[in-house]
GULOGU-974849 format. One record per residue (C-alpha): residue number from 1; chain; x, y negated, z. Coordinates in Angstrom, 2 decimals. Layout:
<rs>
(NUM; A; (X; Y; Z))
...
</rs>
This chain:
<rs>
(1; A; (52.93; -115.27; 81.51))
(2; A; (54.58; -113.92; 78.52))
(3; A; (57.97; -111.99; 78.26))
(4; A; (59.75; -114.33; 75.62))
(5; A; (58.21; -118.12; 76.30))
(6; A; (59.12; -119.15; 73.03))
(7; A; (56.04; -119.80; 70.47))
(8; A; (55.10; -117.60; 67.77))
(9; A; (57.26; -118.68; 64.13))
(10; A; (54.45; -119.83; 61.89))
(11; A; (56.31; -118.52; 58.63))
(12; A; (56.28; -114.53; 59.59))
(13; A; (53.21; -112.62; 59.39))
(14; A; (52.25; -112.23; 63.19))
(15; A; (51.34; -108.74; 64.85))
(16; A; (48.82; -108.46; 67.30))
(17; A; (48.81; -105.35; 69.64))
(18; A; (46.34; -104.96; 71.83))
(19; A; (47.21; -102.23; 74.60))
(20; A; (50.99; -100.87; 76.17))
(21; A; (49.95; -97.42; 76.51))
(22; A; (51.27; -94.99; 74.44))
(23; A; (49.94; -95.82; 70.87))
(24; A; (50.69; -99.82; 71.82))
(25; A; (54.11; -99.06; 72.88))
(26; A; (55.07; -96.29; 69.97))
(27; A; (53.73; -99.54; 67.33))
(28; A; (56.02; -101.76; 68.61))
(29; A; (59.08; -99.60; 68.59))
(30; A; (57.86; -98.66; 65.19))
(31; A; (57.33; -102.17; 63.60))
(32; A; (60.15; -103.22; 64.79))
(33; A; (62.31; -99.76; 63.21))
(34; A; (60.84; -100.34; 60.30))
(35; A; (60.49; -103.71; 59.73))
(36; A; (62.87; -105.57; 62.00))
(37; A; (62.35; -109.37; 62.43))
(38; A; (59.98; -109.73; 59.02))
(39; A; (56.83; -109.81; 61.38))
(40; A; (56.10; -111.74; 64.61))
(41; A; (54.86; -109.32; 67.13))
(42; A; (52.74; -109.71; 70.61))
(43; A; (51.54; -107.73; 72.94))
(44; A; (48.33; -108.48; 74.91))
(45; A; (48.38; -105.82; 78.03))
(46; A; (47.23; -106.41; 81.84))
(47; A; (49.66; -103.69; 83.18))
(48; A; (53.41; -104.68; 84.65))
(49; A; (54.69; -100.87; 83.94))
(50; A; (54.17; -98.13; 81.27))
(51; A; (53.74; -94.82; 83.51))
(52; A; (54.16; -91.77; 81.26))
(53; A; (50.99; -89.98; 83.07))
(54; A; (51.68; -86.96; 80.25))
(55; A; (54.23; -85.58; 83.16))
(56; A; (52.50; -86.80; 86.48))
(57; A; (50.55; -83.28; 86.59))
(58; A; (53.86; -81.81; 88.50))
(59; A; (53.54; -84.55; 90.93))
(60; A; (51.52; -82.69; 93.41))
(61; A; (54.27; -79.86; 93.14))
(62; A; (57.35; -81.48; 93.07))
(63; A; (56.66; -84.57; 94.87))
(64; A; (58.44; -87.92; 93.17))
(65; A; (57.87; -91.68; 92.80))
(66; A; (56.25; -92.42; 89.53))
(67; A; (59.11; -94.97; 88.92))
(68; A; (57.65; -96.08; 85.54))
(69; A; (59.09; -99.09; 83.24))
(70; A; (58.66; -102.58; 83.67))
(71; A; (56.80; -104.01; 80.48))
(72; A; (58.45; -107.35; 80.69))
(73; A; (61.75; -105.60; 80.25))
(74; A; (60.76; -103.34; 76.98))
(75; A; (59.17; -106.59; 74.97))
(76; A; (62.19; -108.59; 75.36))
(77; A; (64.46; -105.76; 74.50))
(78; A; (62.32; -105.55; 71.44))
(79; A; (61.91; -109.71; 70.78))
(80; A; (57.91; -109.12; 71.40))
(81; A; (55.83; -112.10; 73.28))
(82; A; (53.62; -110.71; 75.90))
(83; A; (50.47; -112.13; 76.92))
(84; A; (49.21; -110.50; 80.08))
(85; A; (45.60; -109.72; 79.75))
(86; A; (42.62; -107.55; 78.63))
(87; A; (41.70; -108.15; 75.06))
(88; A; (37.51; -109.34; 75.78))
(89; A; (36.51; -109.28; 72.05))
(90; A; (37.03; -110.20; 68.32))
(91; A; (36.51; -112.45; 65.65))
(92; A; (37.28; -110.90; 62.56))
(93; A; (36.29; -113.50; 60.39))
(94; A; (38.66; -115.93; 61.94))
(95; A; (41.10; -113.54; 62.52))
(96; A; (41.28; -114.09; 66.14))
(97; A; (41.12; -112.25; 69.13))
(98; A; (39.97; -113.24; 72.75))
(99; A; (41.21; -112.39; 76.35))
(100; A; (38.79; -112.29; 79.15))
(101; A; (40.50; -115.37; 80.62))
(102; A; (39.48; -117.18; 77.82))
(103; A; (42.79; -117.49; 75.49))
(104; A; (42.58; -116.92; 71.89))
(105; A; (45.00; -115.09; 70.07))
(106; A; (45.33; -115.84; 66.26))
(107; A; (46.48; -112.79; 64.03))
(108; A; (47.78; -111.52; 60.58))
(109; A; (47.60; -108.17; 61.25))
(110; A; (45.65; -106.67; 64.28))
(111; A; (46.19; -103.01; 66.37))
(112; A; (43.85; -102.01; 68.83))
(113; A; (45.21; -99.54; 71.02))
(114; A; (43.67; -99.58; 74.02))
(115; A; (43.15; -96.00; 75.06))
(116; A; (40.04; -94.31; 76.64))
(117; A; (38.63; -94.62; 79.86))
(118; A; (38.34; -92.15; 82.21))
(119; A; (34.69; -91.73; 83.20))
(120; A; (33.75; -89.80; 86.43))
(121; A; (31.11; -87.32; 86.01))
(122; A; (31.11; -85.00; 89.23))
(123; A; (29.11; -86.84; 92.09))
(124; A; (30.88; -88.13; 95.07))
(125; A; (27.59; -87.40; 96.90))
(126; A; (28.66; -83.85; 97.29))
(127; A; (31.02; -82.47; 100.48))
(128; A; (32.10; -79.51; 100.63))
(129; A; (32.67; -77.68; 104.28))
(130; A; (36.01; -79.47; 105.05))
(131; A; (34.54; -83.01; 104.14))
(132; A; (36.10; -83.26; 100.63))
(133; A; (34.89; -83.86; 97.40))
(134; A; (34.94; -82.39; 94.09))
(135; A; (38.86; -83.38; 92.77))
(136; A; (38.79; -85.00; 89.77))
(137; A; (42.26; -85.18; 88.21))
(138; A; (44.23; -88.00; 86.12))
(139; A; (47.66; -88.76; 86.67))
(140; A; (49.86; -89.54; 89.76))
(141; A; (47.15; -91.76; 91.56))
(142; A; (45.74; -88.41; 92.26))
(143; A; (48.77; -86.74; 93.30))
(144; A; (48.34; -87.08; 97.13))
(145; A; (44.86; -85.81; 97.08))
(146; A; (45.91; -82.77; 95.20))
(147; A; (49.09; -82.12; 97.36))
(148; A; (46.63; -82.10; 100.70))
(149; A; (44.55; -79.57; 98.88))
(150; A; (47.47; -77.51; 98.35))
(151; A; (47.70; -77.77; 101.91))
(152; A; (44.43; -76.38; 102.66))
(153; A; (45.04; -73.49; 100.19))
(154; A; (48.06; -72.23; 102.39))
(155; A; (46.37; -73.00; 105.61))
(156; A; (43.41; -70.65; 104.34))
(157; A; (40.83; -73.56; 104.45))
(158; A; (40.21; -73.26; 100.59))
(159; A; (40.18; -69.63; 99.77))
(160; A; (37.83; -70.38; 96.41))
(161; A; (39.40; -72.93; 93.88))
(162; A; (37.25; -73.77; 90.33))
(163; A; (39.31; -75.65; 87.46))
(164; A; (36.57; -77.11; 85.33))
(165; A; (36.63; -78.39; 82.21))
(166; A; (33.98; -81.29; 81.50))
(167; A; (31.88; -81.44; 78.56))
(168; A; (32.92; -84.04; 75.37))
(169; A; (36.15; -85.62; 74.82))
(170; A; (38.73; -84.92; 77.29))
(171; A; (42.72; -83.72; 77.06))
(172; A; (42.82; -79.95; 78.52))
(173; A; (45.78; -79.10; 79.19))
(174; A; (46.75; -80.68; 82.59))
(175; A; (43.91; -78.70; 83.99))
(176; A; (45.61; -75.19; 82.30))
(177; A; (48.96; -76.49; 83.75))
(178; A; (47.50; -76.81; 87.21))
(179; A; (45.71; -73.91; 87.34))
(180; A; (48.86; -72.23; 86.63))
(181; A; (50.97; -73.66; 88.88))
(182; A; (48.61; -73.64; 91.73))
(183; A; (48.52; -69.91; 91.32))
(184; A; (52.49; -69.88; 91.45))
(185; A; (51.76; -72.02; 94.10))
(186; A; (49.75; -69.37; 96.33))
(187; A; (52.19; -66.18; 95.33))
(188; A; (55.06; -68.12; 96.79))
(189; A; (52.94; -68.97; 99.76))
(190; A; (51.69; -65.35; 99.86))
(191; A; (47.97; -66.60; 98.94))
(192; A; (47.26; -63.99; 96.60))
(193; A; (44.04; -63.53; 98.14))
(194; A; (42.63; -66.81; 96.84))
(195; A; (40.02; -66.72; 94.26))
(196; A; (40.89; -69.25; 91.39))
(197; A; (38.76; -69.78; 88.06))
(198; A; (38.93; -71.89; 84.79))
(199; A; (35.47; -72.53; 83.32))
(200; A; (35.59; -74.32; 79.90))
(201; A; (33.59; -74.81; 77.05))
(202; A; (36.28; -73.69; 74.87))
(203; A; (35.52; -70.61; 72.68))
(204; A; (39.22; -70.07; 73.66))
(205; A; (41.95; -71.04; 76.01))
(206; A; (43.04; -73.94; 74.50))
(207; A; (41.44; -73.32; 71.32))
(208; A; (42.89; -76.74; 70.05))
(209; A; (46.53; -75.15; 68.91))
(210; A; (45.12; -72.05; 67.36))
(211; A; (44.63; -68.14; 67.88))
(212; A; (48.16; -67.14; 68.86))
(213; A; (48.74; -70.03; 71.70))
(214; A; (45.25; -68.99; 72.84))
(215; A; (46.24; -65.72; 73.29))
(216; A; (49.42; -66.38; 75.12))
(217; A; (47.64; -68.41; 77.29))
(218; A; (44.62; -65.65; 77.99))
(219; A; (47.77; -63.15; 79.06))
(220; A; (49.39; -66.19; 81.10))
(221; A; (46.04; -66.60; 83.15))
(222; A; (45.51; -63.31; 83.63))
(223; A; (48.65; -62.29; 84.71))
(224; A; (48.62; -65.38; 87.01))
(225; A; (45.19; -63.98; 88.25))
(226; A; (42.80; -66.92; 87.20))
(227; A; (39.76; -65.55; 86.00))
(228; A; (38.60; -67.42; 82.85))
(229; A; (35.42; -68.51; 82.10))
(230; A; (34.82; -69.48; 77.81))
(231; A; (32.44; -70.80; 76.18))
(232; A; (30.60; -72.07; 79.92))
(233; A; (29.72; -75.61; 81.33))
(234; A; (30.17; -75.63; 85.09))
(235; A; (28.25; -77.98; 86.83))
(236; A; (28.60; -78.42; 91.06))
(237; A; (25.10; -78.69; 92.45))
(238; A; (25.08; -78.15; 95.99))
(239; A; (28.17; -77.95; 98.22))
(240; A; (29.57; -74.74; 97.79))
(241; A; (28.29; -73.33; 94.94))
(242; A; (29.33; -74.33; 90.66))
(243; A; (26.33; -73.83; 88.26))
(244; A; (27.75; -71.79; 85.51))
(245; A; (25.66; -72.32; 82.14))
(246; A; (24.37; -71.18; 79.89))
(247; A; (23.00; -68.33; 81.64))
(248; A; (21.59; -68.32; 85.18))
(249; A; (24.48; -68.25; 86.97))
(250; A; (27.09; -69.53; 89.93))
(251; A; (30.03; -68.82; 91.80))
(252; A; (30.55; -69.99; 95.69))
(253; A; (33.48; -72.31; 95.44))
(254; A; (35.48; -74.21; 98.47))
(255; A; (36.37; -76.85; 96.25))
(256; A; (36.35; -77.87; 92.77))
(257; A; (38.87; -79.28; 90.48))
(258; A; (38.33; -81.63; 87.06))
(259; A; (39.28; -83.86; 85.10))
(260; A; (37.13; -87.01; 83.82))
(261; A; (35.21; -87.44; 80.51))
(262; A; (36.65; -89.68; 78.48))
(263; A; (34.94; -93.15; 76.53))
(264; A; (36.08; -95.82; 73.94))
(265; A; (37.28; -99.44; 74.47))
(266; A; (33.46; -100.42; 73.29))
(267; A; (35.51; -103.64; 72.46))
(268; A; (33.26; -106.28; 70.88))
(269; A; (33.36; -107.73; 67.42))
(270; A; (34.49; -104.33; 65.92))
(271; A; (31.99; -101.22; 65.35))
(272; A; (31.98; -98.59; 67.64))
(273; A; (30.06; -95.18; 67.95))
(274; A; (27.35; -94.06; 70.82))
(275; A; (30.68; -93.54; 72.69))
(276; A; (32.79; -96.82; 72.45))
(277; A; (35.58; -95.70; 70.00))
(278; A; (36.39; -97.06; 66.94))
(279; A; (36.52; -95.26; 63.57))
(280; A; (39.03; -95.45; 61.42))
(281; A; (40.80; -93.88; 57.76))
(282; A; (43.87; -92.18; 57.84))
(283; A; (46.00; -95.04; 57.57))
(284; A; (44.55; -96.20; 61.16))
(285; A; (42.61; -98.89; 59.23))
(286; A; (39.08; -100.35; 60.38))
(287; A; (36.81; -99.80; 57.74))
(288; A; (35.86; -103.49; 56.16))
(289; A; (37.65; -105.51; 58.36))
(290; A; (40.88; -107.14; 56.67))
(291; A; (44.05; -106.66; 58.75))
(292; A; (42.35; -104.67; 61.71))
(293; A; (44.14; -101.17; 62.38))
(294; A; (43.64; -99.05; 65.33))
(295; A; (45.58; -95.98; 66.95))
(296; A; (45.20; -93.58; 69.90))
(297; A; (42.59; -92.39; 72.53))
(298; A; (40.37; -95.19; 71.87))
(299; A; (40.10; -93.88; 68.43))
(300; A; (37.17; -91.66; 67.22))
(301; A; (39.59; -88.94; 66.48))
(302; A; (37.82; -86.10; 68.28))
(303; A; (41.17; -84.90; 70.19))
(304; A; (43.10; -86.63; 72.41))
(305; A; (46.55; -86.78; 73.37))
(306; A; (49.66; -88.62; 73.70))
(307; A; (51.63; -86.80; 70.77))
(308; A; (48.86; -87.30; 68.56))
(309; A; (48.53; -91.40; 69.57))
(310; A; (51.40; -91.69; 69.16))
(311; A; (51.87; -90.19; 65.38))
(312; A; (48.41; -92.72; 64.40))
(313; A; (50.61; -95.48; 65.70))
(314; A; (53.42; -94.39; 63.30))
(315; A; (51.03; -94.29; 60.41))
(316; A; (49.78; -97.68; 61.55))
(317; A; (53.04; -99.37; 61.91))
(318; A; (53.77; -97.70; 58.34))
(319; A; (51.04; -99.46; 56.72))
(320; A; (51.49; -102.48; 58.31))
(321; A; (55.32; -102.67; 57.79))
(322; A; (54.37; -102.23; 53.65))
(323; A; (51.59; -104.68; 53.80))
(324; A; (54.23; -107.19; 55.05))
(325; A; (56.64; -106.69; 52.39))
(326; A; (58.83; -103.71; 53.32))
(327; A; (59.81; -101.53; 50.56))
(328; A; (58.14; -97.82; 52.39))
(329; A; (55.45; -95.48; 50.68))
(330; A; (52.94; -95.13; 54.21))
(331; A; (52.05; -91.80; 55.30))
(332; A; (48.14; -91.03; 56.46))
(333; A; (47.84; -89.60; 59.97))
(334; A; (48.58; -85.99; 59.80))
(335; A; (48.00; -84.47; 63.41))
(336; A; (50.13; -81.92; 64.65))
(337; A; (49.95; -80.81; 68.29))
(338; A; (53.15; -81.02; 70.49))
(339; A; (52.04; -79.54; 73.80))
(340; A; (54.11; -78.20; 76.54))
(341; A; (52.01; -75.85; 79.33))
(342; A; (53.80; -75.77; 82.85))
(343; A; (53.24; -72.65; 84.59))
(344; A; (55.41; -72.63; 87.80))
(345; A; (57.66; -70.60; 85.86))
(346; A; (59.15; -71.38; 82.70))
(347; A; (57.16; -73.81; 80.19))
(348; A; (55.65; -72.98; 77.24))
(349; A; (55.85; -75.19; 74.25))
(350; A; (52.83; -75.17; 72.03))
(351; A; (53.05; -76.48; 68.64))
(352; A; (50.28; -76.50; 66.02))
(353; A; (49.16; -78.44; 62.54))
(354; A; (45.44; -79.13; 62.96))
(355; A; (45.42; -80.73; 59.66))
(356; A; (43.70; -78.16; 57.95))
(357; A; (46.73; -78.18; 55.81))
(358; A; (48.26; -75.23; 57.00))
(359; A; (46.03; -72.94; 58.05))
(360; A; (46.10; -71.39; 61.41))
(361; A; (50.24; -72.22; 62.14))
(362; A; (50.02; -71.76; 65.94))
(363; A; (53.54; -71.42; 67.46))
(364; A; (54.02; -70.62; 70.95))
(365; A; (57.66; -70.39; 72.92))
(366; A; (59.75; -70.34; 75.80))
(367; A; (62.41; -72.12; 73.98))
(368; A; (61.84; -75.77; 72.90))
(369; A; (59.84; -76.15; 69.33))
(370; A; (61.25; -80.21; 69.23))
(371; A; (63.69; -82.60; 70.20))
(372; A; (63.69; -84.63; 72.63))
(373; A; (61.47; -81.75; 74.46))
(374; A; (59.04; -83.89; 76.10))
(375; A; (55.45; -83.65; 77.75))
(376; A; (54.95; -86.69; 74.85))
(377; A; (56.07; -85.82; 72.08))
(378; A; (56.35; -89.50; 69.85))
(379; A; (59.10; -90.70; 67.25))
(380; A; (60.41; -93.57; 68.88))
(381; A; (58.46; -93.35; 72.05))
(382; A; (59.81; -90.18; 73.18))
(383; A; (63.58; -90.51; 72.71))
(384; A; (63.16; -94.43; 74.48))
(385; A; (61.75; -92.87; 77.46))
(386; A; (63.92; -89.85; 78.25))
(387; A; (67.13; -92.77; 77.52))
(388; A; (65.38; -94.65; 80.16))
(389; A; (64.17; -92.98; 83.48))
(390; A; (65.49; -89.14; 82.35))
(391; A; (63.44; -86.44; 84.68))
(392; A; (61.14; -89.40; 86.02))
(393; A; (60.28; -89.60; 81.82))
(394; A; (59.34; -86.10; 80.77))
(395; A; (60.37; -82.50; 80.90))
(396; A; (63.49; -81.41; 80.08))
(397; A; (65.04; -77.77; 80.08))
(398; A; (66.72; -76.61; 82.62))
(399; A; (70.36; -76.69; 81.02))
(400; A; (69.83; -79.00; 78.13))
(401; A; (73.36; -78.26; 76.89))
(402; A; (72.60; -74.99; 76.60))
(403; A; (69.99; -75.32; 74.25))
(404; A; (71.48; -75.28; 70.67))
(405; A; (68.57; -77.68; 68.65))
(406; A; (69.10; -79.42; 65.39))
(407; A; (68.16; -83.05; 65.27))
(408; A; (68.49; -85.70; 62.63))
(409; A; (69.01; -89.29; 63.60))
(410; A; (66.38; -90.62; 61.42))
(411; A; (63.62; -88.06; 62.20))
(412; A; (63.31; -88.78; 66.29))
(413; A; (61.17; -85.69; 68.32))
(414; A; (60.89; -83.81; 65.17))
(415; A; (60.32; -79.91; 64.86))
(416; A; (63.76; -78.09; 65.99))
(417; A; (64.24; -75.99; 62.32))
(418; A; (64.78; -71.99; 62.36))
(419; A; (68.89; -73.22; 61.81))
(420; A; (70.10; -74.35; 64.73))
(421; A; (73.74; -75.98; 65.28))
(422; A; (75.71; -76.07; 68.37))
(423; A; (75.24; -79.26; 69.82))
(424; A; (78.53; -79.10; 71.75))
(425; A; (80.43; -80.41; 68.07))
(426; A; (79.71; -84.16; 67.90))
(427; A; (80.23; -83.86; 64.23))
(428; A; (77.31; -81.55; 63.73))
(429; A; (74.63; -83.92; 64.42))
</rs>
């Protein structure tokens, strides 16, 4: 069924967005901000809710329902036709694109943004003494396994906890954020006895936002008492015991914690690499294919995050919104990381141009770096979400009125700047 039952208008160049994760959601609320009702837009998406899984990592901590928002409601509030499915292939040269139930979907412009997939890499074959396996992490689905874990650690059933990172393309920093607040976890519990490691292939902790965040986080670790592990590939061989390489070596662990290795759509019709995502230039364009853009995970954009899908979407819906008619000069994809770390305590928010433009820029803070202050960090994305569900949407400070942050209401979640206003005077914003 779709959201809006009426057809698509002939005359205005029609949209195709394939995906309603975060880099399919920030491209509608984009195209449509930028150019209004000059294109036709519709989304092709199996799922009945968007679920921000940026801030599920807490779950397990603070227990709450992962409320998330009904997709039928967010395409009619932004006059988009919804076709629920999973986007099967395409035909370039026809401009068309196929659902796995068969229905073709004709297109002016096409965006793929259909994520990666989370690929399992720990075997299930191994059990550790308490009949569990190896805990691989990815949003809320996950929570209730991690929150019984928890309750092993205080009952003194798990007494040695491994974080590892996997090899290849994966998002790091919900496994830094639960190591952290796992070791809150046991110091409020009065498990200080527990043995808990981070093993990543990182030359650094969170190398990704440069040499000062990495640093902050080294002192947060170690004052937290994880032992860290760089520049190491852990591997669980045997119940019990992590392979540590390279180097012959091992640590006896009670259980082991992960997160999975992440692939590309593979979608057919469009080229892909070895690992199923799809190249494109910095306007989010798919080399030699006429109308066909692409934005987010499922990208072959070596990092991936949230933030940064959703700033390729905004370069996306740029290009598209000029190609269409609308009077804007499109900006390329410039990546800047938008991270915040939860420790148990207070956050840390992480901020960093990877560019290349700027050098090594890394900012770390206690104080917010951008506005709205969110886990996801997106133009039109973020500020939607915390309007909508609040808490149950992202992170928030403490006492938001106390925190004195310039915005500008035409730059949404943009950097806070060194001035800062009070916020309590309508008139200054």
């Amino acid at each position: 069924m779709s959201a809006l039952p009426a057809a698509q208008d002939p005359v205005r160049p029609r949209v195709l967005i394939a995906g309603a994760g975060v880099a399919g959601l920030e491209t509608l609320l984009a195209l449509r901000a930028l150019a209004g009702d000059r294109v036709d837009i519709t989304v092709v998406a199996p799922e009945l809710r968007f679920f921000n899984r940026a801030v599920s990592v807490d779950q397990p901590f603070k227990p709450k329902r992962g409320r998330g928002i009904r997709l039928e409601s967010i395409f009619a509030e932004f006059d988009a036709r919804w076709v629920r499915g999973t986007l099967d292939r395409v035909e370039p040269e026809r401009c068309v694109a196929v659902t796995r139930g068969g229905e073709r979907l004709a297109y002016d412009r096409l965006v793929i943004a259909l994520g990666a997939h989370p690929e399992q890499w720990v075997s299930r074959s191994l059990t550790y003494r308490d009949g569990s396996h190896a805990l691989t992490y990815y949003g809320g689905r996950d929570s209730e396994d991690y929150r019984a874990m928890l309750d092993h650690v205080r009952e003194g059933r798990v007494n040695k906890l491994a974080f590892v990172k996997p090899s290849g393309p994966s998002w790091p920093l919900p496994l830094y954020d639960l190591a952290l607040m796992t070791a809150a976890e046991c110091a409020a519990h009065g498990r200080t006895d527990v043995e808990l490691s981070l093993v990543t292939p990182e030359a650094e902790p969170l190398e990704v936002f440069g040499k000062r965040a990495s640093a902050a986080v080294r002192g947060l670790l170690e004052e937290s008492g994880v032992t860290l592990l760089t520049a190491s590939y852990g591997e669980p061989s045997a119940p019990g015991w992590l392979d540590i390489a390279p180097g012959d070596r091992g640590m006896e662990v009670d259980r082991v914690v992960t997160e999975p290795r992440l692939a590309g759509p593979g979608l057919r019709g469009l080229a892909c690499d070895s690992d199923g995502f799809i190249a494109t230039d910095a306007h989010g364009r798919v080399p030699d294919l006429k109308g066909v853009f692409a934005a987010g995970d499922g990208t072959s954009f070596p990092v991936k995050h949230g933030g940064l899908a959703a700033q390729q979407a905004d370069a996306v819906a740029e290009a598209v919104a000029a190609s269409v008619g609308v009077e804007i000069d499109p900006q390329p994809f410039r990546p800047v990381l938008r991270g915040v770390l939860l420790t148990g305590g207070l956050p840390r928010y992480l901020r960093s141009d990877i560019s290349g433009r700027e050098g090594d820029d890394s900012t770390v803070s206690e104080q917010a770096l951008w506005w709205p202050p969110n886990k996801l960090a997106g133009r039109y994305l973020a500020p939607y979400l915390s309007s909508q569900v609040g808490e149950a949407g992202d992170v928030m400070p403490q006492d938001p009125d106390a925190l004195h942050i310039e915005t500008e209401l035409d730059s949404l979640a943009t950097d806070a700047p060194s001035a800062l206003i009070d916020r309590s005077d309508p008139s200054s914003t």
